[in-house]
C-alpha positions in Angstrom: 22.1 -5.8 1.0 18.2 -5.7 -0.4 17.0 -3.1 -2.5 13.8 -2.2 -1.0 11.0 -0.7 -3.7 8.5 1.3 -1.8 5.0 2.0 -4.2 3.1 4.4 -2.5 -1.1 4.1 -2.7 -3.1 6.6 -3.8 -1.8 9.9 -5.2 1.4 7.9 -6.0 4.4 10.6 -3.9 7.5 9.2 -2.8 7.4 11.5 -0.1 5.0 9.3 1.2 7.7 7.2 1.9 10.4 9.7 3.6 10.4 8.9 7.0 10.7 5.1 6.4 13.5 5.4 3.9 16.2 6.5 6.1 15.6 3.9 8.5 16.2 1.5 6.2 19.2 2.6 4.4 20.6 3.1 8.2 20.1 -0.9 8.3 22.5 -1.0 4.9 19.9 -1.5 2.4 19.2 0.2 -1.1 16.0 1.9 -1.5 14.4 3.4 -3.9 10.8 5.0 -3.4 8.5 5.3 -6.6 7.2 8.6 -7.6 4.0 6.7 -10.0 1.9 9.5 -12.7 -0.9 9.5 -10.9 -2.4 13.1 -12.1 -1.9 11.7 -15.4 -5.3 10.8 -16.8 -3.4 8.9 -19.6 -1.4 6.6 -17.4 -2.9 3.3 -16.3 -1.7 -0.1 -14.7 0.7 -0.3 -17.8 2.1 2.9 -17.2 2.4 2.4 -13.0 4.1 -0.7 -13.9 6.8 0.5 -16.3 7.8 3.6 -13.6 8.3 0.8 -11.2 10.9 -0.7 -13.5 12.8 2.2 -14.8 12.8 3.5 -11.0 14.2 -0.3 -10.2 16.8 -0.3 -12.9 19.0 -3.1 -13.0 18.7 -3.2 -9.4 18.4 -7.0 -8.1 17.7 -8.5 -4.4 14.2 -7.0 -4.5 12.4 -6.6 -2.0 8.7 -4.8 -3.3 6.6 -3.0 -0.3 3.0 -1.9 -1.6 1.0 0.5 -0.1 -2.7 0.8 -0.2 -3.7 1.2 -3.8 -0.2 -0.1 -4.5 -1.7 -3.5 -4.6 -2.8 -3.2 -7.6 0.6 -2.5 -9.1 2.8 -4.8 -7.3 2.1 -7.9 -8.3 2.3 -6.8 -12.0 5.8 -6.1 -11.2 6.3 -9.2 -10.0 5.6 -10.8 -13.1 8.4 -8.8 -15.1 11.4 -8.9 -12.7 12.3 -11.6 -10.2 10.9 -10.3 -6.7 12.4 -11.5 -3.7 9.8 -10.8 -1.4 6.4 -9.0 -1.8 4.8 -7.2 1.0 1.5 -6.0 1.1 1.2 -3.0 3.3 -2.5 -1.6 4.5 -3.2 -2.8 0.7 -5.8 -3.6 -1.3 -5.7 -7.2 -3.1 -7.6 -7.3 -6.7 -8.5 -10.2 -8.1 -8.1 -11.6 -11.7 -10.1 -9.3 -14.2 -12.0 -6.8 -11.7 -11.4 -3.4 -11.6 -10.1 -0.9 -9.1 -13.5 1.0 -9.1 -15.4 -2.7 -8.4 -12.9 -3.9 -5.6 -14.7 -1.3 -3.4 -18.2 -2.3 -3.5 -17.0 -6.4 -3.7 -15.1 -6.6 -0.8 -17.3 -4.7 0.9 -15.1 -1.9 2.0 -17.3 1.1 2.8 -19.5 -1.2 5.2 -16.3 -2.1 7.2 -15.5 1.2 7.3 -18.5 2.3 8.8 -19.0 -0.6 11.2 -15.6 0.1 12.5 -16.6 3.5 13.3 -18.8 2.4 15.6 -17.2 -0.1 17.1 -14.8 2.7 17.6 -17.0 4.6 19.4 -16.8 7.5 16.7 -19.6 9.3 14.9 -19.3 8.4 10.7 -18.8 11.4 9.0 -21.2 12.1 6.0 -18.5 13.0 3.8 -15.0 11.1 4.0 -12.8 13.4 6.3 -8.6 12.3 5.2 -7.7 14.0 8.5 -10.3 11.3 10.3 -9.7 8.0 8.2 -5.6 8.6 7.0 -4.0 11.0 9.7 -5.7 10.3 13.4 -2.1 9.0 14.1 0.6 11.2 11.9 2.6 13.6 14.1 1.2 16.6 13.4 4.2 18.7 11.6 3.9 15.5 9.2 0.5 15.9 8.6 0.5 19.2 8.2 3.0 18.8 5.0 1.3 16.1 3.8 -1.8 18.0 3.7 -0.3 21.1 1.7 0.6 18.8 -0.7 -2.3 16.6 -1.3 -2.0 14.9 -4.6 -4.5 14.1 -7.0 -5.4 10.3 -8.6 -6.6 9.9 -11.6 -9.5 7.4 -12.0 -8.0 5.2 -15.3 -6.1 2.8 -12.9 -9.3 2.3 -11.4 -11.5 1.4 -14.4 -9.1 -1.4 -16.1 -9.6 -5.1 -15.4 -6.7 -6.4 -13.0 -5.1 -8.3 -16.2 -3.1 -11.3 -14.2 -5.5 -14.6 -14.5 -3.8 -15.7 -10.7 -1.5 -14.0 -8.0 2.2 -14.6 -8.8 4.4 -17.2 -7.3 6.8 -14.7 -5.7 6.5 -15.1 -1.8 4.3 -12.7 -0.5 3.5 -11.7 3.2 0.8 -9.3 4.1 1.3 -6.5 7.1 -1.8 -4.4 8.0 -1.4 -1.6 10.8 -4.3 -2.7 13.6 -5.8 0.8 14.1 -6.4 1.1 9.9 -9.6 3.2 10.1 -9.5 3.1 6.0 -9.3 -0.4 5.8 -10.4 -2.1 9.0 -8.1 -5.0 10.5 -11.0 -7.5 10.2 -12.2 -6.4 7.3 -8.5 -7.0 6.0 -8.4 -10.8 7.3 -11.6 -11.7 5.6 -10.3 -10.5 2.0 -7.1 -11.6 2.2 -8.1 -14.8 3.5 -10.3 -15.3 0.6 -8.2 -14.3 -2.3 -4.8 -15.0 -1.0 -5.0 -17.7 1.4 -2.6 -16.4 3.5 -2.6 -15.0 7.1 -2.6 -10.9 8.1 0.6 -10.1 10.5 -0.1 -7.1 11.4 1.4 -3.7 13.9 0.1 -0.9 15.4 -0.7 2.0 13.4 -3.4 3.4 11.0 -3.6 3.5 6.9 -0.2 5.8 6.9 1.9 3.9 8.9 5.0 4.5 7.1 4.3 8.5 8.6 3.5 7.4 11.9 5.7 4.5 13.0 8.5 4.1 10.7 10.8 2.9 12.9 8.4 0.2 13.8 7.9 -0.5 10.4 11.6 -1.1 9.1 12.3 -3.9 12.2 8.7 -5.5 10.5 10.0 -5.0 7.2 14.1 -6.7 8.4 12.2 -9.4 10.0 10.8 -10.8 7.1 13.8 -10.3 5.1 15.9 -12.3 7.8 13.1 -15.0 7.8 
């Protein structure tokens, strides 16, 4: 049995995760979804970091699945508790000493964006539309909660150097959903390519694919904890 530790992205609910976690505890696994202070303009990467590990406990055979912005917090973890496996989920991958508020305009991310809206055939909105970018693909009684409920994220996570000097040794695999409208599937490739050196699996499904395809995502998820 693994103990699967889902950090959401941005906003930081555990809900986020609620469709994916009784998938996986139907496969016999532990799971334990982070609920990270993200409304707390106090809290930073320190702060993310130490809710990871009191939600984690003494809990071992870890298995850590980052969403998004989660990527900044993930491999953090990894350097105070032995990690099994790290996945990388639609995330975003820092490197050593930039911020959260630079990664944007040094990967490039808005220009993606935009150029995969046209590939896409669609129109760029002039303001960033959630329901356009996050939920094109979320059932709609899903969305509809998710919505109501719309969290907000402080900015102090974003404006602290990433403090690791180099990724961590624990394995890591990264799984980006094809239809991503957030974080394009190319743009994905190039940046992970460059700063991890590793190759992009990825799965159908946009930025909230733990909403949209859960199912799909727990065999991913299994498969890599088989392999």
């Amino acid at each position: 049995m693994a103990t699967y530790t889902l950090i959401p992205g941005a906003g930081g609910q555990a809900w986020y995760w609620h469709r994916l976690v009784p998938e996986l505890r139907a496969r016999g696994h532990d799971v334990v979804a982070v609920d990270l202070p993200a409304g707390d303009d106090s809290a930073g990467l320190t702060e993310y970091v130490d809710t990871v590990l009191e939600a984690i406990g003494d809990r071992r055979d870890l298995i850590l699945v980052a969403q998004s912005m989660g990527g900044l917090t993930a491999p953090l973890v990894c350097e105070r508790l032995p990690v099994d496996l790290l996945v990388l989920l639609n995330a975003m991958v820092p490197s050593p000493g930039e911020t959260g508020g630079e990664w944007w305009e040094n990967t490039g991310q808005a220009k993606a964006m935009s150029d995969q809206a046209v590939r896409d055939g669609r129109t760029p909105p002039a303001e960033f539309d959630a329901e356009e970018y996050f939920f094109h693909d979320v059932p709609d009684e899903v969305k509809a909660v998710a919505l109501s409920q719309e969290a907000p994220q402080s900015a102090t996570p974003f404006t602290e150097p990433w403090p690791l000097h180099k990724w961590p040794s624990t394995p890591t695999v990264f799984l980006q959903a094809r239809d991503d409208r957030f974080f394009p599937l190319d743009f994905q490739r190039r940046v992970v390519g460059e700063r991890l050196g590793i190759t992009v699996d990825e799965m159908p499904g946009g930025h909230l694919v733990a909403l949209s395809r859960p199912r799909e995502l727990a065999d991913r998820l299994e498969t890599y904890r088989t392999r």
